[in-house]
C-alpha positions as CSV (number, residue, x, y, z in Angstrom):
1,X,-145.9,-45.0,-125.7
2,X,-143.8,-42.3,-127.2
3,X,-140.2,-41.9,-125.6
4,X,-138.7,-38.3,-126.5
5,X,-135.1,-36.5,-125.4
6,X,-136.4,-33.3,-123.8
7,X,-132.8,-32.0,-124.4
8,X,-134.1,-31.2,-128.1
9,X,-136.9,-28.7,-128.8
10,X,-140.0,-29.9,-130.8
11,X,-140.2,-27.7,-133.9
12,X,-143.9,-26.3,-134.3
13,X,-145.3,-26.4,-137.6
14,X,-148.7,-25.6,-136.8
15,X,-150.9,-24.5,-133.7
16,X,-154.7,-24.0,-133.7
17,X,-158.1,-24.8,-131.9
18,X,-161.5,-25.6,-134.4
19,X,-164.6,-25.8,-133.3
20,X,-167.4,-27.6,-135.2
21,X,-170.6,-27.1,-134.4
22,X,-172.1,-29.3,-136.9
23,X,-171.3,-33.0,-137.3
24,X,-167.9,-33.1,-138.8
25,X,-165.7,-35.9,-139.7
26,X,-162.1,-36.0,-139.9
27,X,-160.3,-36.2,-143.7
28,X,-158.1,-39.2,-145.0
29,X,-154.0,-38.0,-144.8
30,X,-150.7,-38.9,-144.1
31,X,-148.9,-36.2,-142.9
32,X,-144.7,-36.3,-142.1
33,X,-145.1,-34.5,-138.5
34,X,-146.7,-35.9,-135.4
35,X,-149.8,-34.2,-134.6
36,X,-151.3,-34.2,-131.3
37,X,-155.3,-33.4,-130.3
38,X,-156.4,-32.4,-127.2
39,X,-160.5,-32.5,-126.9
40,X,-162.5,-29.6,-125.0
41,X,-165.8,-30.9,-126.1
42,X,-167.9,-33.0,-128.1
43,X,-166.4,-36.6,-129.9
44,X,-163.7,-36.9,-132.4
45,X,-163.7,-40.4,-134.0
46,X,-160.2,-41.1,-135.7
47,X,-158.8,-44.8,-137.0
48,X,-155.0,-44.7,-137.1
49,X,-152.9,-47.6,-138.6
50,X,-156.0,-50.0,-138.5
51,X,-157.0,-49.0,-134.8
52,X,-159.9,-46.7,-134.4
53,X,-160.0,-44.1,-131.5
54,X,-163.0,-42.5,-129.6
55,X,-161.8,-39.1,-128.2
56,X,-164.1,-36.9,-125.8
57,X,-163.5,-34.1,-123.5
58,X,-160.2,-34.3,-121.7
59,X,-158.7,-36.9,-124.1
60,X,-155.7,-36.6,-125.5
61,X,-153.9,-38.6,-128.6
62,X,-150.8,-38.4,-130.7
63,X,-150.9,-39.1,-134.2
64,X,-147.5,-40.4,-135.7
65,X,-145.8,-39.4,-138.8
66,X,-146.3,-40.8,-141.8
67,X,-149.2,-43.2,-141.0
68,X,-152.3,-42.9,-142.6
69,X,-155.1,-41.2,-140.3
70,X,-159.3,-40.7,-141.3
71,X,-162.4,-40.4,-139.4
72,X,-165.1,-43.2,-139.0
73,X,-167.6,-41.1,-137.7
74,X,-169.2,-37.5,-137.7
75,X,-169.8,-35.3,-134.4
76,X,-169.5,-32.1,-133.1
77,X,-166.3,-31.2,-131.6
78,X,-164.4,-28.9,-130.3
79,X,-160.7,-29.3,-129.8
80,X,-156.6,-28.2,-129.6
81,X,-154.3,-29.7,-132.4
82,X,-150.5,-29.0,-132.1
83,X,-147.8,-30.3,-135.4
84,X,-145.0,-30.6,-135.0
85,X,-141.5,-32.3,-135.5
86,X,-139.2,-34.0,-132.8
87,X,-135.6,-35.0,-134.0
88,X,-135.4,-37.8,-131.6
89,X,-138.9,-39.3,-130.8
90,X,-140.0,-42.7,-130.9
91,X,-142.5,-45.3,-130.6
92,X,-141.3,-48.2,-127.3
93,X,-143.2,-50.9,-125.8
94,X,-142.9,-50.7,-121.9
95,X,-142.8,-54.1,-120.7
96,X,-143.2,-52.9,-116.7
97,X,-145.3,-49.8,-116.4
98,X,-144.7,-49.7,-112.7
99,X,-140.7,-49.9,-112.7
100,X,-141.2,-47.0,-115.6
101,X,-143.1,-44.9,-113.6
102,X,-141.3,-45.0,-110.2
103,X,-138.3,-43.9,-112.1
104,X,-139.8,-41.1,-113.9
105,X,-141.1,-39.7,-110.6
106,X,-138.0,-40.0,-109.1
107,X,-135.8,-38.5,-112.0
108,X,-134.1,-41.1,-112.5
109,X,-135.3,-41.6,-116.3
110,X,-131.5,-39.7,-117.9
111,X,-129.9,-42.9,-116.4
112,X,-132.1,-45.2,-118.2
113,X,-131.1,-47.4,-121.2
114,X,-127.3,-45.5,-121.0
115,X,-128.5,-42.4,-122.0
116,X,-127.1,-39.6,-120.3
117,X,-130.3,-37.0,-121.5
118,X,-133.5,-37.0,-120.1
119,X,-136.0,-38.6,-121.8
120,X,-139.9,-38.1,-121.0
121,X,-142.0,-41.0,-121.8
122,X,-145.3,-39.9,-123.2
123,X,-148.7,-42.3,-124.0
124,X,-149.8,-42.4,-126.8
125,X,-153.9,-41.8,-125.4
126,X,-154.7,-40.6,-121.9
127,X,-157.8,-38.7,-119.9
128,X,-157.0,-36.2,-118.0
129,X,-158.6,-35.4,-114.7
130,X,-160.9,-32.8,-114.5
131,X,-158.8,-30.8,-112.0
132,X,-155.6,-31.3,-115.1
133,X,-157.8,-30.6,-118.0
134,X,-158.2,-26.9,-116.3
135,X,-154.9,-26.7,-116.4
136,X,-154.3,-27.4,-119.5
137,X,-157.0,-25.9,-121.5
138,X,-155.3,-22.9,-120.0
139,X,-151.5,-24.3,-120.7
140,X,-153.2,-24.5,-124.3
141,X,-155.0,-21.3,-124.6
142,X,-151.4,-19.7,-123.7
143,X,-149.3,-21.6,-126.4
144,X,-152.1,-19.9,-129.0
145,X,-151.1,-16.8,-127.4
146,X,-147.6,-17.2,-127.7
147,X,-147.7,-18.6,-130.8
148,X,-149.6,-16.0,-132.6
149,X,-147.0,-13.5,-131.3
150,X,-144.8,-11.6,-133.7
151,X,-141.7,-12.4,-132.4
152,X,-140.2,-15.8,-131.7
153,X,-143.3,-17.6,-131.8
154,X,-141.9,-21.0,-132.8
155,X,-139.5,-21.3,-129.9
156,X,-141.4,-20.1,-127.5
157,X,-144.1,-21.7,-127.9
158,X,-142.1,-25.2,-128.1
159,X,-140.6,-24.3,-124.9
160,X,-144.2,-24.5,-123.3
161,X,-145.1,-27.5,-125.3
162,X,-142.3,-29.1,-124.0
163,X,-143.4,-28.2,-120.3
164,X,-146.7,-29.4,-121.1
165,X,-145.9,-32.9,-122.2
166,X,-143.5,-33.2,-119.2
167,X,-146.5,-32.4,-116.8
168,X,-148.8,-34.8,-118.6
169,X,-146.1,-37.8,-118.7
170,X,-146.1,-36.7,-114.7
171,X,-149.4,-36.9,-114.3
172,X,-149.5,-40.3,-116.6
173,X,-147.6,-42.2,-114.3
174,X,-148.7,-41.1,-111.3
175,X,-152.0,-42.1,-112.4
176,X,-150.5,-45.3,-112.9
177,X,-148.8,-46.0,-109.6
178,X,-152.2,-44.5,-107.8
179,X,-154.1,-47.4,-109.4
180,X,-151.2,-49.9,-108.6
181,X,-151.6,-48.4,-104.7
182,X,-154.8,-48.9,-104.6
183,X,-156.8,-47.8,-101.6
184,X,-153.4,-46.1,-100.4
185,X,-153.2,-43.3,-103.0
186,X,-154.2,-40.6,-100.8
187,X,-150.7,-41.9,-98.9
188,X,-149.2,-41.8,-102.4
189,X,-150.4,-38.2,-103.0
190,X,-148.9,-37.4,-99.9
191,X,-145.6,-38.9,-101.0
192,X,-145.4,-37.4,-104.3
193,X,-145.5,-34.0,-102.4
194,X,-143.1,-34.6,-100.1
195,X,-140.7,-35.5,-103.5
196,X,-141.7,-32.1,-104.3
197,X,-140.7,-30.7,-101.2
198,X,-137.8,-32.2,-100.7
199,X,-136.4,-30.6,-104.4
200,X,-137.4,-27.4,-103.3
201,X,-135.9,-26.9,-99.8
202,X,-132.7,-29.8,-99.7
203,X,-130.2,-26.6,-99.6
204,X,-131.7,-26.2,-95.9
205,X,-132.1,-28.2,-93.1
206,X,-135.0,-30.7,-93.4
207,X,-136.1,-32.5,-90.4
208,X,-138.7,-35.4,-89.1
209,X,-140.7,-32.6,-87.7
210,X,-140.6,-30.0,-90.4
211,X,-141.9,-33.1,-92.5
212,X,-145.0,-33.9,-90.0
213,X,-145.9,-30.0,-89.4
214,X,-145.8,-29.5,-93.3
215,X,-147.4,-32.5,-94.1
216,X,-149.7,-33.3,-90.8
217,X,-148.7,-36.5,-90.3
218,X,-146.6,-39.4,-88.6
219,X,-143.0,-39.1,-89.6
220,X,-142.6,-43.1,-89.2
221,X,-145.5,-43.8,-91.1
222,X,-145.2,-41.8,-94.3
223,X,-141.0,-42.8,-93.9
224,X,-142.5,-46.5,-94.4
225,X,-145.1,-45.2,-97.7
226,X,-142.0,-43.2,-99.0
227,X,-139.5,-46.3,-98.3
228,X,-142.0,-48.6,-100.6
229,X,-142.8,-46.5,-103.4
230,X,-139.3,-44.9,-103.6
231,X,-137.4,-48.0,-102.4
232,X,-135.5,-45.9,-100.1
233,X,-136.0,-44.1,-96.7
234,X,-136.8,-39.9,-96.8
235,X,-133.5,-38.8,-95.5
236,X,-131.7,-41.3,-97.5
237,X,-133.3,-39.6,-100.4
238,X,-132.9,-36.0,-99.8
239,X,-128.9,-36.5,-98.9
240,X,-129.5,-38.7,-102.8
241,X,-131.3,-34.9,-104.0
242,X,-128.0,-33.3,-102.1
243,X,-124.8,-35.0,-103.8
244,X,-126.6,-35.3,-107.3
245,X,-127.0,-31.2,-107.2
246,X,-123.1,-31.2,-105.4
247,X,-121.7,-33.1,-108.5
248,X,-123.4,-30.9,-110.7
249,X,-121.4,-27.8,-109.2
250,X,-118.1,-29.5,-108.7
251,X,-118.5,-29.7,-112.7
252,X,-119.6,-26.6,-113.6
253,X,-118.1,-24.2,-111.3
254,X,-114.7,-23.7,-109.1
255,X,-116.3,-23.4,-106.1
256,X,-114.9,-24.7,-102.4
257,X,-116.0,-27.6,-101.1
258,X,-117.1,-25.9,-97.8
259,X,-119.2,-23.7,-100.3
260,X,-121.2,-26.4,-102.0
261,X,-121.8,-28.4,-99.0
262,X,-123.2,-25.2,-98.0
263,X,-125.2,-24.7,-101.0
264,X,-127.0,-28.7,-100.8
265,X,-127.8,-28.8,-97.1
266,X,-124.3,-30.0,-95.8
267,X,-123.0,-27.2,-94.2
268,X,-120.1,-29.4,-91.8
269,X,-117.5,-30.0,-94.4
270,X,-116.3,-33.9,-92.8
271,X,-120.0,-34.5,-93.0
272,X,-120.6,-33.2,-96.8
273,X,-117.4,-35.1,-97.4
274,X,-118.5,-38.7,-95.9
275,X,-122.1,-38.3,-97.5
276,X,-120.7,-37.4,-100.8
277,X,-118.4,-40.3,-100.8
278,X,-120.9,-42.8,-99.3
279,X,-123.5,-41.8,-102.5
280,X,-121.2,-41.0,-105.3
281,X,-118.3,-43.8,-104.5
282,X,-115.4,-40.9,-104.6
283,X,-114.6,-38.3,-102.1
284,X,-115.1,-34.7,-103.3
285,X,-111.4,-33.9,-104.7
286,X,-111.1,-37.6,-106.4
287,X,-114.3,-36.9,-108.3
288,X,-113.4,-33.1,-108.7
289,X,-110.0,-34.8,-110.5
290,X,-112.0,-36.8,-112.5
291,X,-114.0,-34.1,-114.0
292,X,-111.2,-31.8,-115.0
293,X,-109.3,-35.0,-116.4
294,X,-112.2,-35.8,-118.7
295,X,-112.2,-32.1,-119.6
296,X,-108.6,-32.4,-120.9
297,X,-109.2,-35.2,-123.4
């Protein structure tokens, strides 16, 4: 798996989709930028590093710099191939998928290892579903677009790339934790919306019933689904969503505190004031203090 700081732009050396209609097979090279294939049709053998690699429509791989690369077989094949450089991307063995991806979902992944950057873990080789490889054939067919453009090209294009690899790490792990649930994935779907949800409307009020007439279904029931996959309650979470977005404006802005308990959902000012405390350990003004303090060093 490939861990990358999505803080930092990839740098795009080269963009392009080939397709062979006559059995073709991939040249011996070692090349100093990652390179990443995504299949639309056909087979592409390739052996990497000793270990070969059967790609067919859907597939994805990412070839790493400087290691030698060839093809062991010839087909017809159509495909995506993206190079490019990353000034903080690496190679990590993931011990405990599962813990990995429950994190990842919940955004938790900038806390991870001390870093204080998000990092998106990518695989190295994954299928996309049909339903995903729509998606991004079109995600792909508009990165060609942009990056045949006259004007900026590079960076905007690695602005979509970047988007694109953060959706497919997404997708990745849920995947994973889908097979880990079991027969309760649709339950796990359901879940993974409501995360969704939650992001986009925590600056309102968000109630039991809003949840079961949005989602059609038992509040206590999917509050149990949520509390094991998340290992925490719904409410619990979205108050989480609520001080995490309030400590971002006590640092960035001069805002009242009446106005950003307004802003994340907390509109009484002794309740936004005993929430934030009870999730970030310091009442509003102590961690406002804090924040300026560390400014003045």
């Amino acid at each position: 798996m490939l861990a990358i700081n999505v803080e930092l732009m990839p740098k795009i050396k080269l963009m392009g989709f080939v397709s062979y209609k006559q059995p073709w097979i991939h040249f011996k090279r070692t090349t100093h930028e990652c390179i990443l294939y995504f299949i639309k049709s056909g087979e592409l053998h390739l052996r990497e590093n000793g270990i070969d690699y059967l790609l067919r429509k859907g597939d994805l791989i990412v070839l790493e710099p400087n290691v030698e690369h060839e093809g062991t077989r010839r087909h017809v094949c159509d495909y995506y191939y993206i190079h490019f450089e990353h000034p903080d991307l690496k190679s990590v063995e993931v011990k405990d998928l599962l813990t990995l991806a429950r994190h990842f979902i919940l955004e938790e992944g900038a806390q991870q290892d001390g870093k204080d950057y998000p990092i998106c873990y990518f695989p190295k080789q994954f299928t996309l579903s049909k339903k995903d490889q729509s998606l991004s054939f079109a995600a792909m067919n508009e990165m060609l677009q942009l990056y045949r453009r006259k004007y900026f090209n590079r960076g905007l294009t690695a602005l979509k790339f970047s988007e694109w690899l953060i959706e497919v790490s997404r997708e990745y792990f849920i995947d994973a934790l889908q097979e880990y649930e079991g027969n309760n994935s649709k339950s796990f779907i359901k879940v993974h919306a409501l995360l969704e949800y939650i992001h986009e409307h925590y600056a309102g009020k968000i109630t039991s019933g809003d949840i079961e007439q949005e989602f059609d279904c038992n509040y206590d029931y999917i509050n149990r689904v949520f509390t094991k996959l998340t290992g925490q309650s719904i409410m619990r979470y979205v108050n989480r969503v609520r001080i995490n977005h309030a400590k971002e404006l006590i640092e960035a802005t001069h805002l009242s505190f009446s106005e950003i308990g307004y802003l994340t959902g907390l509109e009484d000012p002794y309740y936004f004031s005993k929430v934030f405390k009870k999730y970030a350990g310091l009442s509003p003004s102590q961690y406002y203090k804090n924040v300026r303090e560390q400014g003045k060093k």
